[in-house]
N, C-alpha and C positions, 0 to 999 in steps of 0.2 A: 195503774193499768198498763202504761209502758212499762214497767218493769218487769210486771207477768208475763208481760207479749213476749217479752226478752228474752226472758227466763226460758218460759216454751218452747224458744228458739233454738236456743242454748241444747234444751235436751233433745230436742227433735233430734237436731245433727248430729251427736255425741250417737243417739238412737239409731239413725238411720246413715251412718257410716259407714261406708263397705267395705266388708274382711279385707285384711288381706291376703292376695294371692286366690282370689276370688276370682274364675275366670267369665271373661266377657260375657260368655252364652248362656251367662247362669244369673247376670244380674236384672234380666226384667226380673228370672222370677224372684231375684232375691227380694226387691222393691217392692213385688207383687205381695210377699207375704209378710211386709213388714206391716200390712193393712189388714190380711186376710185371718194370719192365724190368730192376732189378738181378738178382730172379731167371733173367728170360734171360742175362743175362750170365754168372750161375752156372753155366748149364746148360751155353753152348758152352764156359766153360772147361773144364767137364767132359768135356764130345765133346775137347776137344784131347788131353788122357788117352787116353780110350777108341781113340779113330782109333790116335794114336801106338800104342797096344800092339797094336792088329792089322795093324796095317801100311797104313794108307790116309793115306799122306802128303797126298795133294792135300785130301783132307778134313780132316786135322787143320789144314794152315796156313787154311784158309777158316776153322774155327771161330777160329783166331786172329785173322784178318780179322775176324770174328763179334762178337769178344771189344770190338775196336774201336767197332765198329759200335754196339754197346749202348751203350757209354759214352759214344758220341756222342747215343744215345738218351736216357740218364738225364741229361744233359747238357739238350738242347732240353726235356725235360718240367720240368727245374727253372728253365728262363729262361719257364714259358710256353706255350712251342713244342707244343703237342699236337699238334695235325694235323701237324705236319712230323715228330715222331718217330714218330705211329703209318704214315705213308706209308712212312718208313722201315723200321719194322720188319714191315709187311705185305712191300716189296720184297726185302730180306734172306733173311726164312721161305720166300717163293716160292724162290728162289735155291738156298739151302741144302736143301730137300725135293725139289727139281729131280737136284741136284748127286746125293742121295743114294740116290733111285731109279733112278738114270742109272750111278754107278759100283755098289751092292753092291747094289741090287733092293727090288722092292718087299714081301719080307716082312721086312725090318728093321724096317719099321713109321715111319720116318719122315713116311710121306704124315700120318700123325694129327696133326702140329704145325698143318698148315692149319686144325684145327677150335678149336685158339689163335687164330689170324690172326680168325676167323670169330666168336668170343668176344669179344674186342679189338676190333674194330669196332662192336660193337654201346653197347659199354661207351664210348663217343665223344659224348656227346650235343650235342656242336656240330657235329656234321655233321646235315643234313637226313638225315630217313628214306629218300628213294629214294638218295642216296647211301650209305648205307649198307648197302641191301636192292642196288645195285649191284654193290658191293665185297665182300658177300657170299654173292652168290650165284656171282660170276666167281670166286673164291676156292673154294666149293664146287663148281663146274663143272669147275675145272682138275683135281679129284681125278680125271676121269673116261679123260683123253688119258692120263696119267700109267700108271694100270690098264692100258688096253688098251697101250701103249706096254710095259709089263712083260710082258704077255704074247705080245707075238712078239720080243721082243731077251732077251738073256742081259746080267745084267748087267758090266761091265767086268771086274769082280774080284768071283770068286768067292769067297766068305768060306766056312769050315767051319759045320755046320749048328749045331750047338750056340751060334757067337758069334752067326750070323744069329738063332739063338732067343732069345738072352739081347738084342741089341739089341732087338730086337719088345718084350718083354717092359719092357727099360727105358722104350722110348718110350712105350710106353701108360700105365706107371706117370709118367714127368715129366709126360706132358699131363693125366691125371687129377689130379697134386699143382698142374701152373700153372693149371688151370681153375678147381679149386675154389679156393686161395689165391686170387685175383683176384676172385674171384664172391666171398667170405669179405667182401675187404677194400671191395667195392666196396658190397658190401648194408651192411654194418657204415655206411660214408659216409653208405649213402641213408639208414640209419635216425637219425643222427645230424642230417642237416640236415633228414628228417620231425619227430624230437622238436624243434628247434629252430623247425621251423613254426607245429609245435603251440602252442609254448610263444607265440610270436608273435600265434599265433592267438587263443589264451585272453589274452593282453595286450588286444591290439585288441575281443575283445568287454569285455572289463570295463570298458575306456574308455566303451565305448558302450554300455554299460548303465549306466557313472556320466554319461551323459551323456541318454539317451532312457529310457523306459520298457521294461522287458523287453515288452509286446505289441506297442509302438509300433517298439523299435528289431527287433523278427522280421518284422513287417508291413512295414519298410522294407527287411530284405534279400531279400524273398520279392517283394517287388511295389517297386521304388524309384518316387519322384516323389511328388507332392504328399498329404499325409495331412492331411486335417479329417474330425472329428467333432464334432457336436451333442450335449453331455446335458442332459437336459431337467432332471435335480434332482443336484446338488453341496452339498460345504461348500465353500470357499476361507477360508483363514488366511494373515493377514500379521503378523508378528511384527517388532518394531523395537526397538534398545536407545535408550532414552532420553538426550539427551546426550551421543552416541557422538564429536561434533566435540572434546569438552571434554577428554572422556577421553582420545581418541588424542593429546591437543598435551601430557600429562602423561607417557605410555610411551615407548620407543622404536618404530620400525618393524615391528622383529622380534618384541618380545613380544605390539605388539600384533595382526601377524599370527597368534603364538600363539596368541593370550587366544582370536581370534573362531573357529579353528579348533576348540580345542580345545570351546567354547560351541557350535557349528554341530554338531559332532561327534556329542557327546550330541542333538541334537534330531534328526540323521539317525539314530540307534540308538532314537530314540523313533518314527519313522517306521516304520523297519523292523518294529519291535513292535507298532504299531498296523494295519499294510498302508497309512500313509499315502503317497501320491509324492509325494515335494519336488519340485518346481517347478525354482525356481532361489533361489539368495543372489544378493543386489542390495547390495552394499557390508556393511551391517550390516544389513540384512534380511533374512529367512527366509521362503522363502511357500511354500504346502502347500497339497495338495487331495486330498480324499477324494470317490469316485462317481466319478473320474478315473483312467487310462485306461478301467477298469471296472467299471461301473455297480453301487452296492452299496446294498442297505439298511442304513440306521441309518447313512448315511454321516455326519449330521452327531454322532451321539452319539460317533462314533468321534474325530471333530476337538476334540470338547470334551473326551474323555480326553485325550488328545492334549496342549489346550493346557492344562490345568492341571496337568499334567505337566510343561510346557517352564518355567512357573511355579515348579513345586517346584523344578527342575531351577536356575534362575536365582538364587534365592535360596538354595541350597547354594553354589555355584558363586561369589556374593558373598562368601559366610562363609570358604567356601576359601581364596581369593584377596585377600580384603581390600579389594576393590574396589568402587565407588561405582558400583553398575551397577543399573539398572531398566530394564524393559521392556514396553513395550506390543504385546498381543494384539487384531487385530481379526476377525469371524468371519461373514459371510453366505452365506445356500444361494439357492441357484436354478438357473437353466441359466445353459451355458458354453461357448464353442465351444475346442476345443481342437486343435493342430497341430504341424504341423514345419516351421520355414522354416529358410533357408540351403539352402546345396549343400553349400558345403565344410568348414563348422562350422554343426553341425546343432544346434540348439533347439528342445526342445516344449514349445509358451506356451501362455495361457490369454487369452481374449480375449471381454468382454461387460459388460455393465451387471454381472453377480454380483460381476466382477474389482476393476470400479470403485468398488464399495458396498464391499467386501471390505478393502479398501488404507484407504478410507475413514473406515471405522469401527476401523482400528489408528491413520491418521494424526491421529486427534477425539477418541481415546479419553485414557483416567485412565493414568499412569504407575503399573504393577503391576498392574492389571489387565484383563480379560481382557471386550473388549466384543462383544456381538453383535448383530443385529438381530432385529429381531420373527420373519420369517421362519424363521431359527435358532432363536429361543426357542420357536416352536410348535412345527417338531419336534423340540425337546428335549421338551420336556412337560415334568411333575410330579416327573422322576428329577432334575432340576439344582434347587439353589437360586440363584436370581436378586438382585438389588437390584428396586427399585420401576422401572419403566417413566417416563423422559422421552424429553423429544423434543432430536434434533441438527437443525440448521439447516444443510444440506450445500447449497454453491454451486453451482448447477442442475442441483440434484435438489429443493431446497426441503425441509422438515421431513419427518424420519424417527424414528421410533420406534427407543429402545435400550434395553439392560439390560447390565449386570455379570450375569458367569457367575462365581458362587460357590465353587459345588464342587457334588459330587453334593447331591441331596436325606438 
């Protein structure tokens, strides 16, 4: 029995593998009719039965003609071929519903295959809409000569009333099972290449929310083009491992893309925890900002948890690993202008004297600790403990006031 199962398997997917160069808007219905035409094929072999036992030879060799006919149907839909097998089998249906209100009449119920035809068409989405709102409405029109046509001719061969009941009855039950089978297989597609959108969907935004801000990258699909904002009060934090050239010429490549991931990692899970937004990494740099996208108090108390966090974080992280790693913390508040540039690889930078003071006072500062400006240290206040106030000498900016951020008070 598993070997059958297998086996079945085996041919399904050989069966239902999709041409190539098969374009996208053509494979529900390709899927559609890898279900649909074999089922007509099923049906007219079955009319060749039926006809044969009541005696309508010219309609049973047609459903053998019929029989052909599909399999040249499931043939073109497996190379491809949609529109050339659905032409075909809309020309066939007409034919054969023609054939059959003409010899045994119209309450055999054959005319209701046409609302298959009218199904089918619709189920095509590489056809334009007026072409298909053409082909189905002349499809539903033709029901109408047909009608009136039944009702002043008799038909060729008169069948007894009971088989003319029992085919009525057949037909409406086959079209009711090939409509909804088709509608089944065809909604089953869409729902499959919807979950597959979705899932596409949710990819593309996480990308772009690991890439912009969640208010920055909504404001970007709601309104696209250029995004600047002004804040008038921020913290900005630049973080740098000390030594980082020395270190990488002692690892391989690969670890030490590990090392900085796995170090970058914990400081974005530190982020996350404090509502900090990272910025960007710049090789072995971290930079971070708080009052960024939106505007917060206590933004800078929240950057100094933050960095003496990233602190603790680094010196675990040494002890772990065994590694000869230090790193400096720089940290100033003010205003910032903040944006998106690119089109097609999008970045939102940070841009102003804050940014430049900010890099500044990581790139001037002590290995291991965590430096700030005056600025910072007033709004920290009396909650952090500090080292004593000197002065850095920054290349045109000229003397600035700093301090060591301790820890809390």
């Amino acid at each position: 029995m598993a070997f059958n199962r297998s086996g079945f398997q085996s041919l399904w997917t050989r069966y239902a593998a999709l041409p190539e160069g098969l374009p996208k808007k053509s494979v529900r219905a390709y899927k559609t009719g890898l279900y649909a035409w074999p089922l007509a094929l099923a049906w007219h072999a079955l009319f060749v039965m039926i006809f044969t036992l009541v005696g309508e030879p010219v309609l049973a060799v047609y459903n053998i003609a019929s029989v052909l006919v599909d399999a040249t149907i499931v043939l073109l839909n497996r190379r491809g071929r949609i529109n050339a097998a659905m032409i075909l089998w809309i020309v066939e249906v007409n034919i054969f519903v023609s054939l059959c209100v003409y010899l045994i009449g119209w309450n055999t119920g054959f005319q209701f295959w046409l609302y298959c035809v009218i199904v089918s068409i619709f189920l095509n989405p590489s056809w334009k809409t007026p072409t298909m709102v053409i082909l189905a409405t002349a499809n539903a029109v033709y029901i109408v000569p047909l009608y009136f046509y039944s009702r002043h001719f008799l038909p060729l061969s008169i069948q007894p009333e009971f088989v003319v009941g029992f085919l009525a009855m057949f037909n409406i039950m086959c079209v009711a099972v090939s409509i909804s089978i088709i509608t089944y297989y065809y909604v089953n597609a869409v729902v499959k290449v919807e979950a597959a959108l979705e899932r596409e969907y949710d990819r593309s935004e996480s990308l772009l929310l690991n890439i912009l801000p969640r208010p920055i990258a909504q404001r970007l699909k709601e309104h696209p083009g250029s995004i600047a904002d002004k804040f008038d009060h921020c913290t900005i934090l630049f973080a740098d491992i000390v030594s980082f050239t020395q270190l990488s010429e002692t690892i391989s490549p690969e670890a030490l893309v590990e090392l900085l991931n796995r170090l970058f990692l914990g400081f974005d899970i530190l982020a996350d925890k404090y509502g900090v937004e990272k910025i960007k990494t710049i090789g072995d740099a971290y930079m971070a900002a708080t009052g960024i996208p939106v505007p917060r108090a206590g933004h800078a108390a929240i950057m100094a948890d933050m960095a003496l966090e990233m602190m603790d974080q680094v010196r675990q992280f040494k002890y772990e690993n065994q590694k000869q790693m230090r790193m400096r913390i720089g940290m100033h508040s003010g205003p910032a202008i903040a944006g998106v540039i690119g089109s097609r690889k999008f970045s939102y930078d940070l841009w102003g004297d804050t940014v430049n003071t900010a890099s500044r006072m990581e790139s001037h500062g002590t290995p291991c600790e965590i430096q700030v400006s005056e600025s910072t240290r007033v709004l920290l206040g009396n909650d952090y403990a500090f080292s004593d106030c000197y002065t850095i000498d920054f290349k045109g900016k000229g003397p600035m006031k700093a301090y060591l951020l301790k820890g809390r008070a």
